[in-house]
C-alpha positions as CSV (number, residue, x, y, z in Angstrom):
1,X,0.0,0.0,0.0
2,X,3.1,2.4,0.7
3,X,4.6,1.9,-2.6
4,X,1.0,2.4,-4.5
5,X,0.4,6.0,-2.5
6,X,4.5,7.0,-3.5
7,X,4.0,6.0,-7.0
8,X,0.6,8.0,-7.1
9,X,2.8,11.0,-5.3
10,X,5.4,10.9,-7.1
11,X,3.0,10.6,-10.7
12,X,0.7,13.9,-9.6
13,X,4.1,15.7,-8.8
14,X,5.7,15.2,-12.2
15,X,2.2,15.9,-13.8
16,X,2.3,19.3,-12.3
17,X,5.4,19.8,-13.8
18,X,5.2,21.9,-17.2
19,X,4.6,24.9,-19.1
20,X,1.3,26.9,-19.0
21,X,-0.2,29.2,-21.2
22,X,-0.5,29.3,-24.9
23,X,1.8,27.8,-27.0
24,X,4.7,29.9,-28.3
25,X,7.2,29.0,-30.9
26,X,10.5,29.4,-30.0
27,X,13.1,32.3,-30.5
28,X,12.3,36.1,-30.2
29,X,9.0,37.6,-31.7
30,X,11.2,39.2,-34.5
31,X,12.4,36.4,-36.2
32,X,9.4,34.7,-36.0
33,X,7.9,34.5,-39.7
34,X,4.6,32.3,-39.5
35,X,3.0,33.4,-36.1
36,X,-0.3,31.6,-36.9
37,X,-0.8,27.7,-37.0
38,X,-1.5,26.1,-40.3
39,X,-4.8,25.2,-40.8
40,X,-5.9,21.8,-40.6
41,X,-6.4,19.7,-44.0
């Protein structure tokens, strides 16, 4: 029963884990070319 409530600890603390907010791509704004998302086919 131990190990079940560490592994279930351990899981919801590395879930928290992470970046929140919209997705941005990477680099500075200027050098960013295709702000948008490509649409879906």
């Amino acid at each position: 029963m131990r190990v079940l409530v560490l592994s279930v600890m351990i899981a919801v603390s590395l879930a928290s884990c992470g970046k929140y907010g919209p997705p941005s791509p990477p680099g500075p704004a200027a050098d960013v070319h295709y702000p948008r998302t490509y649409p879906a086919p």
